[in-house]
N, C-alpha and C positions, 0 to 999 in steps of 0.2 A: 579806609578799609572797605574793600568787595563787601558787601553780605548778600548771603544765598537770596532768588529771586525765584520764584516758581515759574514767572512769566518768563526768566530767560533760557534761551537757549543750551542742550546742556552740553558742556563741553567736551565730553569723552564721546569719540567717534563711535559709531555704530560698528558693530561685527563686522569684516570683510567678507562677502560671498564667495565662493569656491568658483575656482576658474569655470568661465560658462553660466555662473548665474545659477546654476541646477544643484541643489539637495541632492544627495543618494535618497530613495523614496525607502521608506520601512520595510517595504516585500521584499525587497531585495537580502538585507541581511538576516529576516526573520526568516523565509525559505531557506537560506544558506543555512544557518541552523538547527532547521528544522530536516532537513534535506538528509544531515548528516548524522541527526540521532536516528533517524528511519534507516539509514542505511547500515549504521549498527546491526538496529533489527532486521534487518533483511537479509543480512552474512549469518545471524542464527536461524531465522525460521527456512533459510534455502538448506544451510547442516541439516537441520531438523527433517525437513521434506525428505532429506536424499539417505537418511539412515531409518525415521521412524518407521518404516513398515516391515524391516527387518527385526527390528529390536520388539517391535509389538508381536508380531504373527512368532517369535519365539516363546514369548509371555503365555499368546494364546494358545498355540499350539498344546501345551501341554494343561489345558483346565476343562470345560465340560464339554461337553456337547455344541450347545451355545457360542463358548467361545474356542471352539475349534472353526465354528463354521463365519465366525469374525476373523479370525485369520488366512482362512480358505477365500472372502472377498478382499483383505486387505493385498494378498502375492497377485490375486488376479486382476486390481489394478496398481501395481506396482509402479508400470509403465507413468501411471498419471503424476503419482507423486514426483518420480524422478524429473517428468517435461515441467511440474511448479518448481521442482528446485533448482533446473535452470535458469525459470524464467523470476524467480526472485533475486539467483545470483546475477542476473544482467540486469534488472532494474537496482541491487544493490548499488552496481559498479558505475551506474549513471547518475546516481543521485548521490554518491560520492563525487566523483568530478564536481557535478553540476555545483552541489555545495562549498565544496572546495572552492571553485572560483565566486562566485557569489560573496562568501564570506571577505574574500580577497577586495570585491568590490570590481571583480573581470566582469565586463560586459560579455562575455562569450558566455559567462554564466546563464544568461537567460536563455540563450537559443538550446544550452544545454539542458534544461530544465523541461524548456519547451518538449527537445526531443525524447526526456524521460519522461513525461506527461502522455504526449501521444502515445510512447511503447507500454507505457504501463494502461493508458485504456484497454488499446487494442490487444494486449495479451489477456486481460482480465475478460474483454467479450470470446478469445476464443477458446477459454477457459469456462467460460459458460456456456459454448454450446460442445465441450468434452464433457461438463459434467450432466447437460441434460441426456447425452445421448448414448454418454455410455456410465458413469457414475449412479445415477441416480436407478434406472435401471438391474445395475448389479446390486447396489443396495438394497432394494428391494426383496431381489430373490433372495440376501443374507437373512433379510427379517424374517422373511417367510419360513425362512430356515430354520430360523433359531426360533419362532413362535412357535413352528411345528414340533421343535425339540423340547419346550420349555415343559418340563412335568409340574402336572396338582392344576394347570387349566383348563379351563370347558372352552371347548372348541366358539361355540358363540361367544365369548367372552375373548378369546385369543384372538379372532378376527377382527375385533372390535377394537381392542388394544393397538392389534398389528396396525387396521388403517387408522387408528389416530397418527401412531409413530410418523407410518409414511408422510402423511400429511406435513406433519410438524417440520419431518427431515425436509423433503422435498423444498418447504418454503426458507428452509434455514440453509440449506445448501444454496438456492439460486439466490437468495439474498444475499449473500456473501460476498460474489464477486463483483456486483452492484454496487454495493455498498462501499468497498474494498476502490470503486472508483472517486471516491469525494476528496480526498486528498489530491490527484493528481490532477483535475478538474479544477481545484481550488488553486494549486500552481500555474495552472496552465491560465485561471483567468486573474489570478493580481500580476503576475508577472508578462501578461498584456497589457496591463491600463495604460494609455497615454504616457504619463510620469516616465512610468519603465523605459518605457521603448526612446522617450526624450533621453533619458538620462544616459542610456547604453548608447545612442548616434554620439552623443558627447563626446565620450566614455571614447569610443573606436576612432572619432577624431581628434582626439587629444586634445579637446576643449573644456575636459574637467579632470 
């Protein structure tokens, strides 16, 4: 009778490696899904961009003083919301693809990914310099507006109010689209590492 030996060898072969030798690396499927609940959100907040300044500046229109003169800056950059609810419905519609194949395990997924990374930088910087040079500017003259309309304030006290606001907006607004870059940044640099880029030549020669 055999009895178990610790010292012997064990007889159940090891795992078979996937043709190629090469793992799928984790960024790959974790961007894929990740890729595709963002672009969920990205089909609503482009809706959102390209209806909310309507549906609010109707709200305002019709309450005080105040916020009549928040809906008098919401029509007058109209124009802005509409160019972000373009530019969310094209990075939507790339980060669908991209995901899509990703998920699939397509090496065309990364390069897709890639080129939803760069579009969404480079729309998010010229998104920041629409907001500093024409957003932030209008906003301003709203506040001033509406500080100037706001009754029971002492003027020293309004101005004081008013430039904290600006401040606070100012840094919240160009924070935004900043910030709004770590996600694409974060794709752009796992689905460069080494691994990737191994596993996709594989992948397009049909050695995995």
């Amino acid at each position: 009778m055999n009895e178990f030996s610790p010292y012997a060898a064990p007889s159940a072969a090891p795992p078979p490696m996937p043709a190629g030798g090469l793992l799928e690396p984790a960024a790959v499927r974790v961007f894929g899904i990740l890729h595709l609940v963002l672009a969920g959100l990205g089909v609503l907040m482009s809706l959102w961009a390209f209806f909310s300044n309507r549906v609010n500046a109707l709200f305002f229109d019709a309450g005080s003083p105040e916020m009549k003169a928040q809906a008098a800056y919401m029509n007058q950059l109209e124009w802005v919301s509409i160019m972000s609810g373009v530019f969310l419905a094209v990075l939507a519609g790339l980060l669908l693809h991209s995901g899509i194949l990703l998920v699939r395990s397509r090496p065309d997924g990364v390069q897709w990914s890639h080129r939803y990374a760069w579009t969404s930088i480079g729309t998010k910087l010229f998104s920041l310099v629409i907001t500093v040079a024409f957003v932030l500017p209008a906003m301003q003259r709203m506040m001033d507006d509406a500080m100037g309309m706001a009754p029971g304030m002492p003027p020293g006290a309004a101005d004081q109010f008013a430039g904290m606001m600006k401040t606070m907006t100012a840094v919240s607004t160009v924070a935004t689209p900043l910030i709004s870059c770590i996600y694409p940044a974060l794709a752009l640099f796992f689905l460069s590492r080494p691994q990737v880029k191994e596993w996709a030549g594989l992948r397009r020669s049909g050695g995995a």
